[in-house]
N, C-alpha and C positions, 0 to 999 in steps of 0.2 A: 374833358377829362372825366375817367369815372371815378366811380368812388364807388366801396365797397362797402357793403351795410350788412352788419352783421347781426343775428337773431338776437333775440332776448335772452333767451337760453344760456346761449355758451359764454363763459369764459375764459381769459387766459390760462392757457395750457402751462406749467410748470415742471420743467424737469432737469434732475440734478445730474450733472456730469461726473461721471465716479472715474472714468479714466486716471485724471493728474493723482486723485488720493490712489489707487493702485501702483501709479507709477510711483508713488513715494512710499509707500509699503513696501515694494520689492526693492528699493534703491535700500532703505536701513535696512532687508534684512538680508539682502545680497553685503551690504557691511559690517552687519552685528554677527552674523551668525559665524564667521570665521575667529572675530571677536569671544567669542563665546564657548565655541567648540574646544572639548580638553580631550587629552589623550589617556585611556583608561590603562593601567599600569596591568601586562598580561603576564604571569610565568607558564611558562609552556610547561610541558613534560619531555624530562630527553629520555623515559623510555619507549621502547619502539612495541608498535602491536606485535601480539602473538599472533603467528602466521596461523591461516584459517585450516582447518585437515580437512580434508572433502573425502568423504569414500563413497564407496559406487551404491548405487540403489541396490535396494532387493528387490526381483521383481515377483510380482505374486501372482499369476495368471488361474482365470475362472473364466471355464467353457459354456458350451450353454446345458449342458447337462450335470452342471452346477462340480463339477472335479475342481480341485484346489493342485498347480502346481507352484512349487518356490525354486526359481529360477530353475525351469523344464524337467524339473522331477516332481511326479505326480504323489502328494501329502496327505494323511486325512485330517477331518477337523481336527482329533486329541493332538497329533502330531504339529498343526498347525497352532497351535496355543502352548504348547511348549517352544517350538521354535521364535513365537514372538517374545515372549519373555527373554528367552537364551539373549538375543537380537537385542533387546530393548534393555536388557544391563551392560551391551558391549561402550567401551567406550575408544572410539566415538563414536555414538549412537547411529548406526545404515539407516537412509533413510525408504522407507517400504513403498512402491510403485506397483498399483494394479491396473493390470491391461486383464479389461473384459472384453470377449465378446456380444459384438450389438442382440445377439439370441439370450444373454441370461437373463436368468430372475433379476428385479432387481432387488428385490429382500435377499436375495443369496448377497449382494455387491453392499448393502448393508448391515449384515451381518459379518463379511469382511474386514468394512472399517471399522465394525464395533468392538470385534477382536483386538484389532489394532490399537484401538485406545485406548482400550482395559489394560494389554501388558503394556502399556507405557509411550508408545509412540504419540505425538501431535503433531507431525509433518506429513501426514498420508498420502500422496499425490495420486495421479493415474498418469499413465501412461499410455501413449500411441498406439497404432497398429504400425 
């Protein structure tokens, strides 16, 4: 028979099995927690949203020879700053879409939305080809 002889060094390894205490943590709180759970008392509102009004964009187009048109009629700047104002007291407010061409300035396409947000507009988008 052998016999195993073990160094000087080591001794007995110690380790805690956590399994059974897990499993008794999920058992109380798979039982407490129904235990426990209240129902928060809600009043709704019975009145109904105001329906959203959507109107159509404006579109603002700039070529690459910096021309300004509002929806295919061609504007100049004064023109153009009075129109945004007129636009931006409507209510409900058109939302402004500029389609540029890849050939412009782009300080003209800045200068655009700078317009734009002076007379009031904060929805600026751009638009496709």
């Amino acid at each position: 028979m052998g016999c195993a002889i073990l160094p000087e060094t080591s001794r007995p390894h110690a380790e805690i099995n956590v399994t059974p205490l897990i499993d008794v943590l999920l058992i109380i709180f798979m039982i407490g927690l129904p235990v426990v759970k209240r129902d928060l008392p809600l009043a709704l509102s019975s009145k109904t949203t105001p329906e959203v009004v959507r109107t159509q964009p404006v579109t603002l187009c700039l070529d690459a020879a910096g021309s300004l048109y509002l929806q295919d009629v061609r504007i100049g700047r004064r023109q153009l700053d009075h129109l945004l104002r007129t636009m931006a007291a409507q209510q409900p407010k058109p939302s402004p879409r500029i389609n540029v061409r890849e050939d412009a300035s782009y300080q003209r396409v800045a200068d655009l939305m700078s317009a734009g947000y002076k007379a009031g507009f904060t929805d600026i988008g751009f638009a496709g080809h």
